[in-house]
PyMOL commands that place a pseudoatom at each C-alpha (Angstrom):
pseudoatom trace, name=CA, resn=UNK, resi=1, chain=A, elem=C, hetatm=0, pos=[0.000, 0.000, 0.000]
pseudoatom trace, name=CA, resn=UNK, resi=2, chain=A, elem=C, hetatm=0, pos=[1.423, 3.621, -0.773]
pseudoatom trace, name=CA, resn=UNK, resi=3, chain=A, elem=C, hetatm=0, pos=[0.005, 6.584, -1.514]
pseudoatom trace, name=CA, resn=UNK, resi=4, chain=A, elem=C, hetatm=0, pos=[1.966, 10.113, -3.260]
pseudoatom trace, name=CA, resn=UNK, resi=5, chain=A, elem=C, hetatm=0, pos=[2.164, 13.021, -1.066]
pseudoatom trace, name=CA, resn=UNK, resi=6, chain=A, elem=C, hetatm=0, pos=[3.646, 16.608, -0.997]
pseudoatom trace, name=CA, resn=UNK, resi=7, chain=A, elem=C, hetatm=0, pos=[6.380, 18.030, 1.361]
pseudoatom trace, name=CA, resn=UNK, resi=8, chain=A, elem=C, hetatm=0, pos=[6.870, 21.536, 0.957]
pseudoatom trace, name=CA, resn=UNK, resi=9, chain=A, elem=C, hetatm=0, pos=[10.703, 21.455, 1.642]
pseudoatom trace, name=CA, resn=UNK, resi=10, chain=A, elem=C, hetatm=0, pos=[11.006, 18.308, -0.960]
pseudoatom trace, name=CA, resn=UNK, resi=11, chain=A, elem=C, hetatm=0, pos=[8.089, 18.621, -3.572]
pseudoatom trace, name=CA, resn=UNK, resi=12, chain=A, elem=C, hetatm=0, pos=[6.675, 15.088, -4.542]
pseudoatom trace, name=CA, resn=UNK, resi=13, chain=A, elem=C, hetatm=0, pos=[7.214, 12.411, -2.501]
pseudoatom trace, name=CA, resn=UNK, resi=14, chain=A, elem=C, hetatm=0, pos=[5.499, 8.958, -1.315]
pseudoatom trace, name=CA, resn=UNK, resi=15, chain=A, elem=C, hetatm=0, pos=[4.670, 7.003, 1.606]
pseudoatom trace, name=CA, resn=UNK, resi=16, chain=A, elem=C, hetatm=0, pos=[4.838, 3.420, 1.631]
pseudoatom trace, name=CA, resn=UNK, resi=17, chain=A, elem=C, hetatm=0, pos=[2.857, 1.549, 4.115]
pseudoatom trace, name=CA, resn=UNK, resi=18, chain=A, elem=C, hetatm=0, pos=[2.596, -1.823, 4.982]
pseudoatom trace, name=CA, resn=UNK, resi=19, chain=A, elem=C, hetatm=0, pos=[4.591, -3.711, 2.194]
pseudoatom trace, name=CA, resn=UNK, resi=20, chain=A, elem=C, hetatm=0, pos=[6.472, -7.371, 2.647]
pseudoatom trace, name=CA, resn=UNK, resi=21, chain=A, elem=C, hetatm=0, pos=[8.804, -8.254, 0.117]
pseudoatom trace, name=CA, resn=UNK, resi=22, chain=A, elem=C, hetatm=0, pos=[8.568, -12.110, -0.427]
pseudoatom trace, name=CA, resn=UNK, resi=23, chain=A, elem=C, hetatm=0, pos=[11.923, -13.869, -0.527]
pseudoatom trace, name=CA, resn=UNK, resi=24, chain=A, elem=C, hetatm=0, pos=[11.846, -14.456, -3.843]
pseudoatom trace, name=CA, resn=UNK, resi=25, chain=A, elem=C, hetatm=0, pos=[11.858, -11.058, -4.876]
pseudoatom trace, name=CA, resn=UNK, resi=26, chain=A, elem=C, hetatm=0, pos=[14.200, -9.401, -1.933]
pseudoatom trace, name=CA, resn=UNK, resi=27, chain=A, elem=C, hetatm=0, pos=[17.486, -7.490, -2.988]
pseudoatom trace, name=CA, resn=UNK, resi=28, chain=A, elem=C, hetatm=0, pos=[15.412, -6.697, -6.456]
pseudoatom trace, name=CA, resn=UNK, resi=29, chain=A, elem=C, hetatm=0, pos=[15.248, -3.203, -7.162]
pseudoatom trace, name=CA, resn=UNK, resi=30, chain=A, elem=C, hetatm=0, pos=[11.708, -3.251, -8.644]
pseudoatom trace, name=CA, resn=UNK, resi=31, chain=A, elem=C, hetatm=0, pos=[9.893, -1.256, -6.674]
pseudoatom trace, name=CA, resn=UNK, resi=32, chain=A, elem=C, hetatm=0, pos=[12.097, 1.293, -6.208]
pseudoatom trace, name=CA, resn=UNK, resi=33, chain=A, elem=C, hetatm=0, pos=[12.338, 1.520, -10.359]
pseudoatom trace, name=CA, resn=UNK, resi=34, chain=A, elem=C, hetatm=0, pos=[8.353, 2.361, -10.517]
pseudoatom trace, name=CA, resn=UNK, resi=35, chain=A, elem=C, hetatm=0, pos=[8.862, 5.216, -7.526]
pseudoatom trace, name=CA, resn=UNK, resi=36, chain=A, elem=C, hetatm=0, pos=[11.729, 6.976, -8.717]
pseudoatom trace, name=CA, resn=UNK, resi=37, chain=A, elem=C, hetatm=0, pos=[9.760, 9.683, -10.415]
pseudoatom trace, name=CA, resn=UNK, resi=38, chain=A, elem=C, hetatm=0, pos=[9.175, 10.999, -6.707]
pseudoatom trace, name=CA, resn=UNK, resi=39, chain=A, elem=C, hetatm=0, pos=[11.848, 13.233, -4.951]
pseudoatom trace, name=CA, resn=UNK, resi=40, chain=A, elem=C, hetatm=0, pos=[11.403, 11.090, -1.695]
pseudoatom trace, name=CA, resn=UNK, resi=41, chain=A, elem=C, hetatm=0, pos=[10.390, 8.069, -0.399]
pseudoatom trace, name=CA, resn=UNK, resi=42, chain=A, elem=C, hetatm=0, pos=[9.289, 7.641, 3.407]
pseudoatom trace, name=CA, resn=UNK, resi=43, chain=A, elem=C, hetatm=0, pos=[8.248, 4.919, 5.460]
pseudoatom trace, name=CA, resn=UNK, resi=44, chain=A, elem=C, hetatm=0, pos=[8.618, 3.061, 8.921]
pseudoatom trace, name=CA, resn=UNK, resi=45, chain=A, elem=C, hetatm=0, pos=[10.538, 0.389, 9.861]
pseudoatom trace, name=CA, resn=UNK, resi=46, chain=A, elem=C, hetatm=0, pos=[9.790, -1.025, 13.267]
pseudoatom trace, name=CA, resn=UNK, resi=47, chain=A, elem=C, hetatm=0, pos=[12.743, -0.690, 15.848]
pseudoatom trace, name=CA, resn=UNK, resi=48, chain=A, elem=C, hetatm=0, pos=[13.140, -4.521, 16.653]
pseudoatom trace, name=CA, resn=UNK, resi=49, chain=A, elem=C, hetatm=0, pos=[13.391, -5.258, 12.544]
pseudoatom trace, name=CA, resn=UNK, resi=50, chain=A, elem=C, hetatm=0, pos=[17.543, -4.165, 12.412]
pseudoatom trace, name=CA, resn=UNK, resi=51, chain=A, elem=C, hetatm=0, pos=[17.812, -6.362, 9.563]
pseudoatom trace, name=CA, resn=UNK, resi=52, chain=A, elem=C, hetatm=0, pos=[15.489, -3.952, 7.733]
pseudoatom trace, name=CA, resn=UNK, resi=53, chain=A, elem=C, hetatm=0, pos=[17.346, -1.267, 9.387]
pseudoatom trace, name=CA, resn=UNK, resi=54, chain=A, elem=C, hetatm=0, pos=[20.891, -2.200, 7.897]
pseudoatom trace, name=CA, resn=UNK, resi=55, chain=A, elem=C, hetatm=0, pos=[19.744, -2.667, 4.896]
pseudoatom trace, name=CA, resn=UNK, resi=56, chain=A, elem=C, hetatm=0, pos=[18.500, 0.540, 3.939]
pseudoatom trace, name=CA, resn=UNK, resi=57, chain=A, elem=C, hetatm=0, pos=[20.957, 2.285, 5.729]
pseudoatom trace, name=CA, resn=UNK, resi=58, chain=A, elem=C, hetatm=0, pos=[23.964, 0.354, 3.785]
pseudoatom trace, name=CA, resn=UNK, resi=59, chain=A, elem=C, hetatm=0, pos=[22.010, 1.602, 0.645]
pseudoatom trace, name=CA, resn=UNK, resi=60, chain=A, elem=C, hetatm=0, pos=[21.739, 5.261, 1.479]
pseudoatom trace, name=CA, resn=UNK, resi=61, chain=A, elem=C, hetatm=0, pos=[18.341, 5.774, 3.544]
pseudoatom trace, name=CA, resn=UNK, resi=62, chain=A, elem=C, hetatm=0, pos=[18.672, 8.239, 5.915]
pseudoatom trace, name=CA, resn=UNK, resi=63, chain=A, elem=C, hetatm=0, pos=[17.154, 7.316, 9.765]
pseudoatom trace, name=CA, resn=UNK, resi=64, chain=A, elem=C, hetatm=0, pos=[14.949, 10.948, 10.184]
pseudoatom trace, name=CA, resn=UNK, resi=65, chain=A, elem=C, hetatm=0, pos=[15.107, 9.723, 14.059]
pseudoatom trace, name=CA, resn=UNK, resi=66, chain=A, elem=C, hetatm=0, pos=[18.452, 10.284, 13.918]
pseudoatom trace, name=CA, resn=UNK, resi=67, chain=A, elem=C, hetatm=0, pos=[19.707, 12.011, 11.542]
pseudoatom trace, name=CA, resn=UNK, resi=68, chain=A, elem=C, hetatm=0, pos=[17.301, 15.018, 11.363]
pseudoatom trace, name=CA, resn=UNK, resi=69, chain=A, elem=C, hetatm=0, pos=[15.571, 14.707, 14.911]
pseudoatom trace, name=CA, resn=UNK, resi=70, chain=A, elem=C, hetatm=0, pos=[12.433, 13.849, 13.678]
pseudoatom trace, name=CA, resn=UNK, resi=71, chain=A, elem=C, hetatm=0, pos=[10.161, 11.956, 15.503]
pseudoatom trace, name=CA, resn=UNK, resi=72, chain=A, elem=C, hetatm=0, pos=[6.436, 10.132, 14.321]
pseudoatom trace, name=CA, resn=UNK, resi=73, chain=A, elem=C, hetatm=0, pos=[3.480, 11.082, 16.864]
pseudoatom trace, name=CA, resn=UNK, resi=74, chain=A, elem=C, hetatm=0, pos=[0.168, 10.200, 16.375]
pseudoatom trace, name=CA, resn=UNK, resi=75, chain=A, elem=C, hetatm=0, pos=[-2.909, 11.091, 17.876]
pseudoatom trace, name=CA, resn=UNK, resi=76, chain=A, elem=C, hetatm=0, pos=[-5.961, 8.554, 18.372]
pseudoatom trace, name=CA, resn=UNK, resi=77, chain=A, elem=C, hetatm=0, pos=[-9.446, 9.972, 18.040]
pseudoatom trace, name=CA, resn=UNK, resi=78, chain=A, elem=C, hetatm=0, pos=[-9.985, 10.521, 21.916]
pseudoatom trace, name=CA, resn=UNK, resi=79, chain=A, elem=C, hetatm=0, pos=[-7.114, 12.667, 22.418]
pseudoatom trace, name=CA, resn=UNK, resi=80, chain=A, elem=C, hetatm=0, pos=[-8.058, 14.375, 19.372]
pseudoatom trace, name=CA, resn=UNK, resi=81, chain=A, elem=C, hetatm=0, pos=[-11.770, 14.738, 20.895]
pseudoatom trace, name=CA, resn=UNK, resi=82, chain=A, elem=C, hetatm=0, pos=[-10.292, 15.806, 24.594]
pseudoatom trace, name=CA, resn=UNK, resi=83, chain=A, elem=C, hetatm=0, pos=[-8.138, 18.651, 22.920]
pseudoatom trace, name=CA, resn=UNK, resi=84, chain=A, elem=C, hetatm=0, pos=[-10.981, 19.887, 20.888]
pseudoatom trace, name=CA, resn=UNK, resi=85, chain=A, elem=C, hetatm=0, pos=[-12.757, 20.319, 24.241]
pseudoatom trace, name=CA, resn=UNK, resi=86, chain=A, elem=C, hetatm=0, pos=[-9.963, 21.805, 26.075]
pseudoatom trace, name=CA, resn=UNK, resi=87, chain=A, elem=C, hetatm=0, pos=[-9.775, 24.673, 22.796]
for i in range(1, 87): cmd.bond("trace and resi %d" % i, "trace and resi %d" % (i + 1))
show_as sticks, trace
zoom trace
């Protein structure tokens, strides 16, 4: 699943979200062929997955944890809900 987006700093980029690559296919450079008309990729990798981790690292990825000091939040609907009633 992945969807195009647009970052004001970057221009075009997408998100990728919730993909597997099967064994069969892993080290192919497929996907990455179809996206590379987008400035930027982002996605997540899960912090217990270091294989996943080294991998894109040794190929270039930057960690935006890390690197930039970014960090992911999220809000679920009730906190969204409670700070609509505290506004």
């Amino acid at each position: 699943m992945y969807y195009f987006t647009y970052d004001p700093w970057i221009g075009k980029l997408v998100y990728l979200e919730d993909f597997y690559v099967i064994q069969a296919y892993q080290g192919q450079a497929t996907l990455i062929y179809y996206l590379y008309q987008c400035n930027c990729m982002h996605f997540l990798v899960v912090i217990w997955n270091q294989a996943s981790i080294d991998y894109y690292t040794h190929r270039g990825a930057l960690d935006l944890s890390s690197e930039e000091g970014w960090h992911l939040f999220r809000f679920n609907r009730q906190e969204l809900m409670d700070i609509a009633k505290e506004e």
